[in-house]
DOMI-641873 format. One line per 8 residues: number of its first residue (from 1); for each residue x negated, y, z negated of C-alpha. Coordinates in pm, 1 decimal. Layout:
BEGIN
NUM) X/Y/Z; ...
This chain:
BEGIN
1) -11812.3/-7170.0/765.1; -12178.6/-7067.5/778.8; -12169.2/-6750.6/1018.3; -12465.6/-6568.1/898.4; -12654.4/-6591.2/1203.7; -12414.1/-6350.9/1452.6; -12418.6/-6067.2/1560.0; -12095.0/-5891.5/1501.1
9) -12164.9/-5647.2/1808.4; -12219.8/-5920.4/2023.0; -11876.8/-6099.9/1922.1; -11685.3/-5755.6/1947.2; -11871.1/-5734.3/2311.4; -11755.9/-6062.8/2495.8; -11405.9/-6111.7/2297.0; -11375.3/-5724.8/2420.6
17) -11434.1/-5902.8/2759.7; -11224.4/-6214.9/2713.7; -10963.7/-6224.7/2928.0; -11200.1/-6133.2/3192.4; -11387.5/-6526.4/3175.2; -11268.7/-6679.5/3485.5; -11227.6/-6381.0/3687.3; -11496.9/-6494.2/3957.1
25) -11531.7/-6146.4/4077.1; -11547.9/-5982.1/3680.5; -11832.2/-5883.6/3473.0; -11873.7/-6316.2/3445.5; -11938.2/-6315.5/3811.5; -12300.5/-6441.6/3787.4; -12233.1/-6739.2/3555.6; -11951.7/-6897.2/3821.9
33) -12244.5/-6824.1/4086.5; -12491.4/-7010.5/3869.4; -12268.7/-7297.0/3659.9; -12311.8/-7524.4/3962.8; -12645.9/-7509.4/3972.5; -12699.6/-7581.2/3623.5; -12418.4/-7831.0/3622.8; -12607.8/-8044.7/3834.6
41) -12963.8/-7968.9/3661.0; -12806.7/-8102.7/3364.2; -12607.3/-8379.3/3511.6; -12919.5/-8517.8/3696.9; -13153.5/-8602.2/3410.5; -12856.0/-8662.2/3126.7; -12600.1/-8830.2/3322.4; -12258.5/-8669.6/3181.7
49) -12040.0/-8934.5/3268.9; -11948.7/-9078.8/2967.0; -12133.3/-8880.8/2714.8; -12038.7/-8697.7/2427.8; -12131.8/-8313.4/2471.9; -12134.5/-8051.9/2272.7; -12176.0/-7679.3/2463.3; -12294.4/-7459.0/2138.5
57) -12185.9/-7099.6/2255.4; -11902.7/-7242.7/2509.4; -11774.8/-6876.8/2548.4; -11446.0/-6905.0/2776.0; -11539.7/-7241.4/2858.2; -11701.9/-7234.0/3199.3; -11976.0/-7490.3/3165.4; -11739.2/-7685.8/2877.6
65) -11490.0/-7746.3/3138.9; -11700.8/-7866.9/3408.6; -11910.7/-8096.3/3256.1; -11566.9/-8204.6/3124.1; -11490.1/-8283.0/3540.3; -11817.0/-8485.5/3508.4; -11663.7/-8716.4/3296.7; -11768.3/-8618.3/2954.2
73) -11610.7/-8599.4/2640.3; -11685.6/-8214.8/2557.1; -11694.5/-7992.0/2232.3; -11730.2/-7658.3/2281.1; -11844.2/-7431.0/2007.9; -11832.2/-7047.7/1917.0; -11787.6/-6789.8/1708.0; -11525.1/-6527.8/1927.6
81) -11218.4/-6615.0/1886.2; -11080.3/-6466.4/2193.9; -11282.1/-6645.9/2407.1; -11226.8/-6998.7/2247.7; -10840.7/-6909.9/2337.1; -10898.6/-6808.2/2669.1; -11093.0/-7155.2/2749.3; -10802.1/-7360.5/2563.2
89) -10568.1/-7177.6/2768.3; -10751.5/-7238.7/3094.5; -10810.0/-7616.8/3021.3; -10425.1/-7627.6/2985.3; -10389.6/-7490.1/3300.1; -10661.4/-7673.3/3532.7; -10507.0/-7994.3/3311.1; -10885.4/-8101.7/3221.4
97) -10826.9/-8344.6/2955.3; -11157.9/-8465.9/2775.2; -11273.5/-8127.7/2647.3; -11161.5/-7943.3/2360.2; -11289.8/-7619.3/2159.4; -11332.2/-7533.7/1790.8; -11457.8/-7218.6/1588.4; -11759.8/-7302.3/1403.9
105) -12142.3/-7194.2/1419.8; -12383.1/-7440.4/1560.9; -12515.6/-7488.1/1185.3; -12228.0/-7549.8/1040.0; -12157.7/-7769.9/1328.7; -12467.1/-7937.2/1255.8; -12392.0/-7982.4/849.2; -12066.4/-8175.4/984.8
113) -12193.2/-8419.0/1238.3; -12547.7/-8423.1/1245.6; -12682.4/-8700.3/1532.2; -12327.6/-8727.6/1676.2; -12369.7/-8570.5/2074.1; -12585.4/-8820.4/2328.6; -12617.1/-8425.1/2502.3; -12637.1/-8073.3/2337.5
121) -12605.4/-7737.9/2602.5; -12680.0/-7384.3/2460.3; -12689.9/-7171.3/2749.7; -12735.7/-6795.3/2790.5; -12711.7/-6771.4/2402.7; -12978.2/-6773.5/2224.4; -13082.5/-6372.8/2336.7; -12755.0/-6291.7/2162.3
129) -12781.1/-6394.4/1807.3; -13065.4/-6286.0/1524.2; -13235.9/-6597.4/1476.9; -13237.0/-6835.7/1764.0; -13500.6/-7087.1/1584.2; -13191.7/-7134.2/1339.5; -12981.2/-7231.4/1669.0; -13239.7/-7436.5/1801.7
137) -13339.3/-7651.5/1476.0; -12936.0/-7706.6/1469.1; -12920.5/-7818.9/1824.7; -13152.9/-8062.3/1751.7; -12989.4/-8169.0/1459.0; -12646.5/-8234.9/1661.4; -12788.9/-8484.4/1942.2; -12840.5/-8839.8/1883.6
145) -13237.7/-8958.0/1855.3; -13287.2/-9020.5/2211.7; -13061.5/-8736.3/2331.8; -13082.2/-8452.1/2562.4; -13087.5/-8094.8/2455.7; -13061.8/-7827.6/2716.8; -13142.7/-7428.3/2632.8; -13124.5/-7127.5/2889.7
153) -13257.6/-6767.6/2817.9; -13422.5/-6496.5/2939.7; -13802.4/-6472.5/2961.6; -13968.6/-6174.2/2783.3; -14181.4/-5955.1/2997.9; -14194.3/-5650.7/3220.2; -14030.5/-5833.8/3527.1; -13768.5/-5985.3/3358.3
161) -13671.3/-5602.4/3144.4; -13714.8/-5526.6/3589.3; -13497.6/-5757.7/3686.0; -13221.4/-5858.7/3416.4; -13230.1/-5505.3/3266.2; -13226.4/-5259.9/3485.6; -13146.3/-5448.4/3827.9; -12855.5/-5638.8/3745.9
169) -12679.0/-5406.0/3476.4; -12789.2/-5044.5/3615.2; -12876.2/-5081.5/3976.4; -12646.7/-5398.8/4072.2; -12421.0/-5397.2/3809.1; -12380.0/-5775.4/3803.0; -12311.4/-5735.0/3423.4; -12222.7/-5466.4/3171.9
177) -12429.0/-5209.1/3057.1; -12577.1/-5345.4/2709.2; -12519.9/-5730.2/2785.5; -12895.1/-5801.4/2734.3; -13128.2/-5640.2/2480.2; -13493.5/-5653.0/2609.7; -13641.2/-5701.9/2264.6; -13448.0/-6023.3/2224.2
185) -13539.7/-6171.7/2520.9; -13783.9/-6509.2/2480.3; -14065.7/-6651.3/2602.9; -14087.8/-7025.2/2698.8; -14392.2/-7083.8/2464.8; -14107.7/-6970.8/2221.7; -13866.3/-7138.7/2257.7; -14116.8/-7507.5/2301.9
193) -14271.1/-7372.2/2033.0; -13906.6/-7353.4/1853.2; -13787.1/-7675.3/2002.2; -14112.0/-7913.4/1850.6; -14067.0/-7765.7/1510.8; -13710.9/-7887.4/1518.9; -13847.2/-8252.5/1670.9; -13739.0/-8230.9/2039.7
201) -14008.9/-8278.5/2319.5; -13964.0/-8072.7/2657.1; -13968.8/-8249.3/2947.5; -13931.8/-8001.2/3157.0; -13895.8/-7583.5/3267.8; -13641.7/-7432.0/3555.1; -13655.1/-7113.4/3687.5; -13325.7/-6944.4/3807.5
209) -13412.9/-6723.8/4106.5; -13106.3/-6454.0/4247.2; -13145.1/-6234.4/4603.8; -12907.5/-5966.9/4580.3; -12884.7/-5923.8/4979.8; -12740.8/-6288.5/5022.8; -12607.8/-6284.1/4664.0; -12747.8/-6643.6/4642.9
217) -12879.3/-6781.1/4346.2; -13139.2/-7089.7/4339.3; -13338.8/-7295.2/4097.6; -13740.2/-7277.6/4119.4; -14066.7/-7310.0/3978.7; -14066.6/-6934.2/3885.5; -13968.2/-6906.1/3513.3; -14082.2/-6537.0/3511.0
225) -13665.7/-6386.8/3467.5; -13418.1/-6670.4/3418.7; -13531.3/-7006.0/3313.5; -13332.7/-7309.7/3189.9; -13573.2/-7631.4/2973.7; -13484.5/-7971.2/2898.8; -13559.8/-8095.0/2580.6; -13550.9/-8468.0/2424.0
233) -13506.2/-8590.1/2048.9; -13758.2/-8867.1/1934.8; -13606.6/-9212.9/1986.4
């Protein structure tokens, strides 16, 4: 198994959090709040029903399982053990059938069945391991030609240390101290830069927008915190 590019802290910090994943009121809160929305981003342009997905960086399975309910036939992928068995377990509970987990880095992943997935996710990931080209070129190795590849990260710039730093682990404490490091954090010309190296084209940029008084969160036009992009392989 090739697991050179991970973090160990980071794996020790969400399995440490594990059996917290589908607590909607735990440290996860803001992903339940925000899987819809990106649910349905992805669903519109790829069309899940049908498709064979892999969700690189599945975690406990939140997105896995309900692009699973969409009708796909789902892999997810990661490297903490305790959360792959924490998304097993809760697939055997909410009986969702078509998706299934396995421990393996996206590159190895990639080295196994390369051009396999008609749609690859990797979201809220990338900030958490040392080299997220690596991630990316794999990605992009995984979809079919003509597939969709979907990223989500955080942008790099004084709002977003504002906003996703200090705001929402020290003032609101929507997540844990020490989620997010600030110098990891990356910038859309980045990640398209990242994404046409490793032959995808972006299509297009989402910004995900959160007011703490109404605890609502939206999708925008503002890419300056959160932002999700769709990428395409070459035919």
């Amino acid at each position: 198994m090739n697991n050179t590019n991970v973090d160990p802290a980071e794996l020790s910090k969400f399995s440490d959090l594990a059996h917290r994943w589908w607590d909607p009121e735990s440290e996860f809160r803001p992903l339940h709040h925000i899987n819809p929305l990106r649910l349905e981003w992805i669903h519109q342009q790829a069309n899940l029903t049908g498709k064979r997905v892999v969700d690189v960086g599945c975690g406990g399975g939140i997105l896995a399982e309900a692009m699973a309910s969409k009708g796909a036939d789902v892999l997810g992928v990661d490297l903490a053990t305790k959360s792959l068995k924490v998304a097993q377990l809760h697939a055997l509970e909410s009986g969702v059938q078509n998706v299934r987990y396995q421990e393996i880095s996206a590159e190895a992943l990639a080295s196994e069945q390369a051009g396999q997935f008609d749609v690859v996710t990797c979201m809220e990931m990338l900030e958490h391991v040392p080299d997220p080209a690596s991630v990316v070129q794999a990605c992009a190795k995984l979809v079919k030609p003509g597939g969709w590849v979907f990223f989500s990260t955080l942008n790099r710039n004084p709002k977003s240390f504002l906003f996703a730093i200090v705001g929402a682990e020290y003032v609101l404490k929507l997540l844990p101290r020490g989620t997010h490091e600030y110098a990891r954090f990356i910038k859309p010309s980045e990640l398209s830069q990242w994404a046409r190296e490793a032959g995808l084209n972006v299509q297009g940029f989402k910004g995900m927008e959160y007011n703490p008084l109404s605890r609502r969160y939206w999708l925008s036009q503002d890419t300056s915190v959160n932002y999700l992009v769709a990428t395409r392989r070459e035919a």
